[in-house]
C-alpha positions as CSV (number, residue, x, y, z in Angstrom):
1,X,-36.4,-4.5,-17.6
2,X,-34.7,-4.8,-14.1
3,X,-31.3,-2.8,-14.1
4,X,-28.2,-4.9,-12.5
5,X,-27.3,-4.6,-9.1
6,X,-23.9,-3.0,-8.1
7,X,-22.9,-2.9,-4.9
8,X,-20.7,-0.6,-3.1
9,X,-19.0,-1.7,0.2
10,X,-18.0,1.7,1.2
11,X,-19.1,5.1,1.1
12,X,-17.3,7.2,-2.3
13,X,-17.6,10.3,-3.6
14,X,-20.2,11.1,-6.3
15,X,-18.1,11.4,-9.3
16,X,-18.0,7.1,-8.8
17,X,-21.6,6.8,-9.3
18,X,-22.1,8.7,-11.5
19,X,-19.7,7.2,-14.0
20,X,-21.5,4.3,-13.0
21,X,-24.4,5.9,-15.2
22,X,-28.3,6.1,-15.4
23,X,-28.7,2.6,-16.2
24,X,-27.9,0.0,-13.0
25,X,-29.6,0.1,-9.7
26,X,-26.5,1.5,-7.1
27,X,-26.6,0.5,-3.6
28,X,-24.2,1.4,-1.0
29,X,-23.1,0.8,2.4
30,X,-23.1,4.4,3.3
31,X,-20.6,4.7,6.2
32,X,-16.5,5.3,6.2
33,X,-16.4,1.8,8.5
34,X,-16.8,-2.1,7.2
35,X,-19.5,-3.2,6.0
36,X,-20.7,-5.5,8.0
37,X,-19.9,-9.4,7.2
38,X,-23.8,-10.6,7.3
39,X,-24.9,-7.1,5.3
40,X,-22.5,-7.6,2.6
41,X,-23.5,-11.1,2.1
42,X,-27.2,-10.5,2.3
43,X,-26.7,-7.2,0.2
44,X,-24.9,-9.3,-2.3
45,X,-27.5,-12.1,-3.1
46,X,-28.9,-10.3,-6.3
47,X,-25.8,-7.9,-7.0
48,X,-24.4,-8.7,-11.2
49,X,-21.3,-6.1,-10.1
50,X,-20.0,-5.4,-6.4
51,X,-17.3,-2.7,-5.9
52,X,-15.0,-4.2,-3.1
53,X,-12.3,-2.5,-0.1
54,X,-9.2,-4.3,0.9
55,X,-10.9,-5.1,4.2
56,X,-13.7,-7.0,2.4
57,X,-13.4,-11.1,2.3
58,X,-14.1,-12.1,-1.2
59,X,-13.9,-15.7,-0.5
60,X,-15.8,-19.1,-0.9
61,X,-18.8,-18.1,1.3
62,X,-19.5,-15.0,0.0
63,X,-19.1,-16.4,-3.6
64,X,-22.1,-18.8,-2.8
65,X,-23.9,-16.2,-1.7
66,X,-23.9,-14.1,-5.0
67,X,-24.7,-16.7,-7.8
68,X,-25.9,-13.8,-10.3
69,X,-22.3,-11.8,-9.3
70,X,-20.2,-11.0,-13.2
71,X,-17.3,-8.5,-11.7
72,X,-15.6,-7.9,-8.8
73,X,-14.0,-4.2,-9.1
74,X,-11.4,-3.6,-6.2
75,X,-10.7,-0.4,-5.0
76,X,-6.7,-0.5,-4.9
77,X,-3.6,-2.6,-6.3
78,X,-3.3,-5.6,-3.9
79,X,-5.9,-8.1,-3.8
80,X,-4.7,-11.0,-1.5
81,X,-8.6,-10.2,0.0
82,X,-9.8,-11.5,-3.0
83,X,-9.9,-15.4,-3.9
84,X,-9.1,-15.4,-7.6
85,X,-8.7,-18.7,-8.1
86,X,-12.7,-19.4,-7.1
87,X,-13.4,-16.4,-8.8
88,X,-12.3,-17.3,-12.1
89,X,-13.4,-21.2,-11.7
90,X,-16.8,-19.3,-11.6
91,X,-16.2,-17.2,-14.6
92,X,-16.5,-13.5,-12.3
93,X,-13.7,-10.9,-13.9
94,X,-11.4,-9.1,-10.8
95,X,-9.9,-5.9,-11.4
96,X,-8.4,-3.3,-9.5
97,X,-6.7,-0.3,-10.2
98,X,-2.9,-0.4,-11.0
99,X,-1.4,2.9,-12.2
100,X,-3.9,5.7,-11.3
101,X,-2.3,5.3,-7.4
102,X,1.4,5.1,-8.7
103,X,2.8,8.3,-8.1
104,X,0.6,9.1,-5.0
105,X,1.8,6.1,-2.8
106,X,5.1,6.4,-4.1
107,X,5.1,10.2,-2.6
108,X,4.1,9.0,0.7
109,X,7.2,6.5,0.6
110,X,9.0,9.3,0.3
111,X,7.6,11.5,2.5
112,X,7.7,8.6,5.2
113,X,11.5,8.4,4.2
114,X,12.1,12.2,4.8
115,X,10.5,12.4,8.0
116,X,12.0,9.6,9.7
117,X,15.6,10.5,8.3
118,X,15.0,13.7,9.7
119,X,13.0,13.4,12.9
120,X,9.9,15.3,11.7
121,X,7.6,13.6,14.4
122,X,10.1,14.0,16.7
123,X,10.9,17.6,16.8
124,X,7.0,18.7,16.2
125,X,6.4,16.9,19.5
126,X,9.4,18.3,20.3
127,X,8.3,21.8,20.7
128,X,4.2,20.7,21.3
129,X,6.0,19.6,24.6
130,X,8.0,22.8,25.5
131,X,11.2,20.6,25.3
132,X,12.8,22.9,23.3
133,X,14.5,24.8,25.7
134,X,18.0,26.0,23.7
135,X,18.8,27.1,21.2
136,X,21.9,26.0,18.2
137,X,22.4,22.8,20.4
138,X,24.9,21.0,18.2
139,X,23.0,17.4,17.6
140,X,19.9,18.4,18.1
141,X,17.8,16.5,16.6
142,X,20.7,15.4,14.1
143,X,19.3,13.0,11.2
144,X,20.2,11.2,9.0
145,X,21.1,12.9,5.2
146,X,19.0,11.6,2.2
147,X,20.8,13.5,-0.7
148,X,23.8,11.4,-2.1
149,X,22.5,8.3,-0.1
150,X,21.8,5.0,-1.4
151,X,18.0,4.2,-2.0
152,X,17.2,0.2,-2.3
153,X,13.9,-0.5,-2.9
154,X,12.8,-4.2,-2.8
155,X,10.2,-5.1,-5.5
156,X,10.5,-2.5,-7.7
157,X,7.2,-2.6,-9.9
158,X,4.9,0.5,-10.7
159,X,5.5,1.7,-7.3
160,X,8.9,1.0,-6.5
161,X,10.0,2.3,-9.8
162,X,8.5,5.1,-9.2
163,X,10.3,5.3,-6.1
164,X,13.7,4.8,-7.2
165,X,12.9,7.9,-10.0
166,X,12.0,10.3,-6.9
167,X,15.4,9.0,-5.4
168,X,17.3,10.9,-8.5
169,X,16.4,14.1,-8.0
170,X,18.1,13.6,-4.9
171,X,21.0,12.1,-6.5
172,X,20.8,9.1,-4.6
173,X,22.8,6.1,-5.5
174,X,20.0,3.5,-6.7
175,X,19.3,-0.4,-5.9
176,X,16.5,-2.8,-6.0
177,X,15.6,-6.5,-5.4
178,X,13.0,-8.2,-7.2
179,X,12.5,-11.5,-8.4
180,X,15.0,-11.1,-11.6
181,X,16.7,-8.3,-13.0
182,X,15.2,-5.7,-15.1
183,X,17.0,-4.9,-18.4
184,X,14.0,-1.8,-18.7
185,X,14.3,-1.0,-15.5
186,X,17.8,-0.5,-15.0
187,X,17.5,1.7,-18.3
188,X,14.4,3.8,-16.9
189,X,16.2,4.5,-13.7
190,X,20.0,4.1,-14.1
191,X,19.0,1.5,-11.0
192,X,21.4,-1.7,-10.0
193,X,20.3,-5.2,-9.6
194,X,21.5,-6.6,-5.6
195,X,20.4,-9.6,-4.1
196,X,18.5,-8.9,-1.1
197,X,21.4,-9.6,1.2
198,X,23.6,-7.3,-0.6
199,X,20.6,-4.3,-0.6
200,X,20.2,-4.5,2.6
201,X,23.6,-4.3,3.5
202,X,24.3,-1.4,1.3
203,X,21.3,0.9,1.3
204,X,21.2,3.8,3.9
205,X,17.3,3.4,3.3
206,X,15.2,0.7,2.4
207,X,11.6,0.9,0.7
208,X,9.2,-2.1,0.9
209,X,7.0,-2.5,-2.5
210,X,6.0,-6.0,-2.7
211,X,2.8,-7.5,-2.8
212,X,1.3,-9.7,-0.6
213,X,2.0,-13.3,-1.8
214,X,2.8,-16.8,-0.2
215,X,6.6,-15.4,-1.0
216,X,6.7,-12.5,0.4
217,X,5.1,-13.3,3.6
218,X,7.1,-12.7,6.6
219,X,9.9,-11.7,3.7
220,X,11.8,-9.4,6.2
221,X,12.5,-10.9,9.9
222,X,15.1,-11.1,12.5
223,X,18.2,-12.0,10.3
224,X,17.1,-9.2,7.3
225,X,17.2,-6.3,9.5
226,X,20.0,-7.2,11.6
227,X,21.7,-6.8,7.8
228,X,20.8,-3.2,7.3
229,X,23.1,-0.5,8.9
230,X,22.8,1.4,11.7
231,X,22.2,4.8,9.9
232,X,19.8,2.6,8.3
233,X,16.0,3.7,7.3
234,X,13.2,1.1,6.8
235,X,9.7,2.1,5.2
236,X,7.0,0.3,4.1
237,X,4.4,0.9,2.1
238,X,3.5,-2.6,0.8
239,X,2.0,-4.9,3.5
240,X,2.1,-4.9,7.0
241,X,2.5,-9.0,6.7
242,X,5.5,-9.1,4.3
243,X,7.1,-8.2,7.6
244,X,7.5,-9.6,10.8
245,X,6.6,-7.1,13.4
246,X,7.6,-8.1,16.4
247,X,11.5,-8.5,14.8
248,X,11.0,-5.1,13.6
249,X,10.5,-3.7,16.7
250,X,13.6,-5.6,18.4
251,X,15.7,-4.7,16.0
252,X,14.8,-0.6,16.2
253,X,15.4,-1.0,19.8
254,X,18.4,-2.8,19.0
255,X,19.7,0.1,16.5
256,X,19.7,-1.5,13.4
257,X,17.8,-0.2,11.7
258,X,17.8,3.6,12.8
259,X,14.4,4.3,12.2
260,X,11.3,3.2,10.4
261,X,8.5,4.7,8.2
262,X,5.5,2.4,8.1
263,X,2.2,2.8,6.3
264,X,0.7,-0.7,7.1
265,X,0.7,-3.0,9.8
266,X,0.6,-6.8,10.7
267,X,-2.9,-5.9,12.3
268,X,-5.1,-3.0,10.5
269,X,-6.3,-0.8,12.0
270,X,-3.3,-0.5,13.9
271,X,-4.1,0.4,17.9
272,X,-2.3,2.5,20.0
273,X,-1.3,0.1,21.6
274,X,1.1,-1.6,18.9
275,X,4.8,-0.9,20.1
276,X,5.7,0.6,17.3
277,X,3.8,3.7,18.3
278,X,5.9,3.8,21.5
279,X,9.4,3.9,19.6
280,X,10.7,7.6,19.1
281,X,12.6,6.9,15.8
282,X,9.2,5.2,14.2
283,X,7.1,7.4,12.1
284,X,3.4,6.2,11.7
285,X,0.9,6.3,9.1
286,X,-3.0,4.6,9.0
287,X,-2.6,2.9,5.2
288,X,-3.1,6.2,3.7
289,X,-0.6,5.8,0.8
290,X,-2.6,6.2,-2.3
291,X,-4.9,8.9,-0.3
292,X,-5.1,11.9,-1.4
293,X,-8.6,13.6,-3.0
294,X,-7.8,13.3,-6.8
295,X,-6.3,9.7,-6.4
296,X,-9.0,7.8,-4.7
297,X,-11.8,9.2,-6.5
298,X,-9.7,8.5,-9.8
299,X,-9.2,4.9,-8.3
300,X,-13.4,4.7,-7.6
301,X,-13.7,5.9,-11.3
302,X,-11.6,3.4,-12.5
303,X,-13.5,0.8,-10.4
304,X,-16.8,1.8,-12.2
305,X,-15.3,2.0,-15.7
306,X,-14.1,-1.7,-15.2
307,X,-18.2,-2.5,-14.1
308,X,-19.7,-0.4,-17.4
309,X,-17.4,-1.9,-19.7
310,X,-18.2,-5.6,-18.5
311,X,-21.7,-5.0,-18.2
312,X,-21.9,-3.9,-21.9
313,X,-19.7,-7.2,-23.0
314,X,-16.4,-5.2,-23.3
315,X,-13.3,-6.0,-22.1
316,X,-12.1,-4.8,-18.8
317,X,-10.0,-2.0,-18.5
318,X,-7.5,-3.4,-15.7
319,X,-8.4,-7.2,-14.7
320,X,-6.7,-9.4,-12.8
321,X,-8.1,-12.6,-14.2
C-alpha cells in the first residue's frame, strides 16, 4: 500500500521526521529559503499532510491544487497565512503550535525590552567604533530603568501573560489591554485591566502580543504613540502589520516613544534599508522570537504529532479548526 505524502516546506531538524515515523513517504524542500510558489504547488498535488512556514500562502489556489490534502500542520502560533475558512469548508484540520513557544518568545520581549531601555546596541557599537574615549562621563549612555517601572502589555494571551509574569521579578507595576478583562488573569499575575488609551499613557514600556486579525491591523498609528511618554519603550513581538511603520518611525524621531524593540516588520525580511535600522534608539531583531534550538525543534515535533495523530483518525493535538 502507498504510504501518505507529507510535505515539508522547509528544511528541520531530524528529530521532526523522525517522530513523523517509518510509515509515510517525507518529502522536503531542503533549503533555509521559501519554497518556491510553483514547487510547493506541484509538490503538493499528491501530499495527504503538508507541514507549513509563516511565509507559505495556504490559500484558494494552493487548496485546488492538493485535492488529496487532510492536515495542514503550521510551524508557529499565528496563522493569518493560512485561509481557514476554505480550509474547513473542505474538511482539512489546521494546527499550529501554541504553548511549546510561550516562554521563548516571551524572553526575547524581554530581552528586546532590556536592551533598548539600556542602550545595548548602542554602547557595543559604541566601543566597536572607538567612540569610547572617557571614562565615568556622567550620562553616558544613561537609559532608561526597568525595575519598579510599569509594564503594559497589549493582548495579554499565552505570550503576553507570560510577559507580564517576567515583569514581577522585576517588581514592575503591571497593565494589559485586551479585548475584556481577565478575572484569571488579573489573579495569575496581580495585573490591572486599562483601556488602551490609558496603557499607553501609563506604561514606561509597552509590549505588543496580539495576533494578526482584521482588528488589530494597523492597531497602533500616529495618535497611539503620540500617547505613550517620552521615557517611553515600545516592543513588539506580535506582527509587523498590527503597526503602522512609517508612524512608528516619526514618532521615535519625534521622542515619543524613547525607543523601540521590534521583532517583526511591516515587510519580512526586513532590508537594510528600512529606517528603522537607521534610528539609534531602535533595537532590531529578524522574527527570531520563538528561536532558540530546543523550541523550534519542539515546535517541528509538535507539527508532526498533530500529522500522526490525524493520519491514524485521532484527534489533533492543537487545531485551529
Amino acid at each position: 500500500m502507498t504510504k501518505p505524502l507529507v510535505y515539508l516546506t522547509r528544511r528541520l531538524p531530524g528529530q521532526v521526521l523522525s517522530a513523523l515515523g517509518p510509515d509515510v513517504d517525507i518529502r522536503m524542500w531542503d533549503d533555509d529559503s521559501p519554497c518556491p510558489r510553483d514547487v510547493l504547488l506541484q509538490a503538493c498535488t499528491q501530499a495527504t499532510a503538508v507541514l507549513t512556514q509563516a511565509t507559505d500562502q495556504i490559500n484558494e489556489e494552493f487548496l485546488a491544487t492538493a485535492p488529496h490534502l487532510r492536515i495542514i500542520a503550521h510551524f508557529g502560533v499565528g496563522y493569518n497565512n493560512i485561509d481557514v475558512a476554505a480550509c474547513t469548508a473542505r474538511s482539512i484540520r489546521v494546527t499550529n503550535t501554541p504553548g511549546v513557544l510561550t516562554q521563548t518568545t516571551a524572553d526575547m520581549g524581554f530581552a528586546l525590552l532590556m536592551a533598548a531601555a539600556r542602550r545595548i546596541v548602542e554602547g557595543h557599537t559604541c566601543i566597536a567604533r572607538d567612540e569610547w574615549r572617557y571614562a565615568a562621563v556622567p550620562l553616558h549612555m544613561a537609559g532608561q530603568d526597568i525595575y519598579g517601572a510599569t509594564l503594559g502589555v497589549i493582548g495579554a494571551g499565552r505570550i503576553g501573560g507570560a510577559v507580564l509574569r517576567r515583569g514581577r521579578g522585576f517588581n514592575m507595576k503591571l497593565l494589559y489591554h485586551n479585548r475584556a478583562p481577565s478575572a484569571t488573569l488579573e489573579a495569575d499575575t496581580g495585573a490591572a485591566f486599562r483601556s488602551l488609551d490609558e496603557l499607553l499613557g501609563q506604561s514606561n514600556f509597552v509590549v505588543m502580543c496580539v495576533p494578526l486579525t482584521p482588528e488589530t491591523r494597523g492597531m497602533l498609528s500616529a495618535r497611539e504613540f503620540a500617547l505613550m511618554r517620552p521615557d517611553g519603550v515600545f516592543v513588539n513581538i506580535s506582527r509587523g502589520q498590527t503597526i503602522i511603520e512609517a508612524d512608528l518611525v516619526a514618532a521615535l524621531k519625534a521622542g515619543r516613544p524613547w525607543a523601540a524593540g521590534l521583532d517583526v516588520f511591516e515587510q519580512e525580511p526586513a532590508r537594510s534599508t528600512n529606517p528603522l535600522l537607521s534610528l539609534p534608539n531602535v533595537v532590531c531583531t529578524p522574527h527570531c522570537g520563538s528561536s532558540s534550538i530546543a523550541t523550534r525543534t519542539g515546535m517541528g515535533v509538535l507539527c508532526a504529532r498533530n500529522i500522526v495523530a490525524m493520519l491514524a483518525k485521532q484527534p489533533a493535538l492543537t487545531p485551529v479548526n
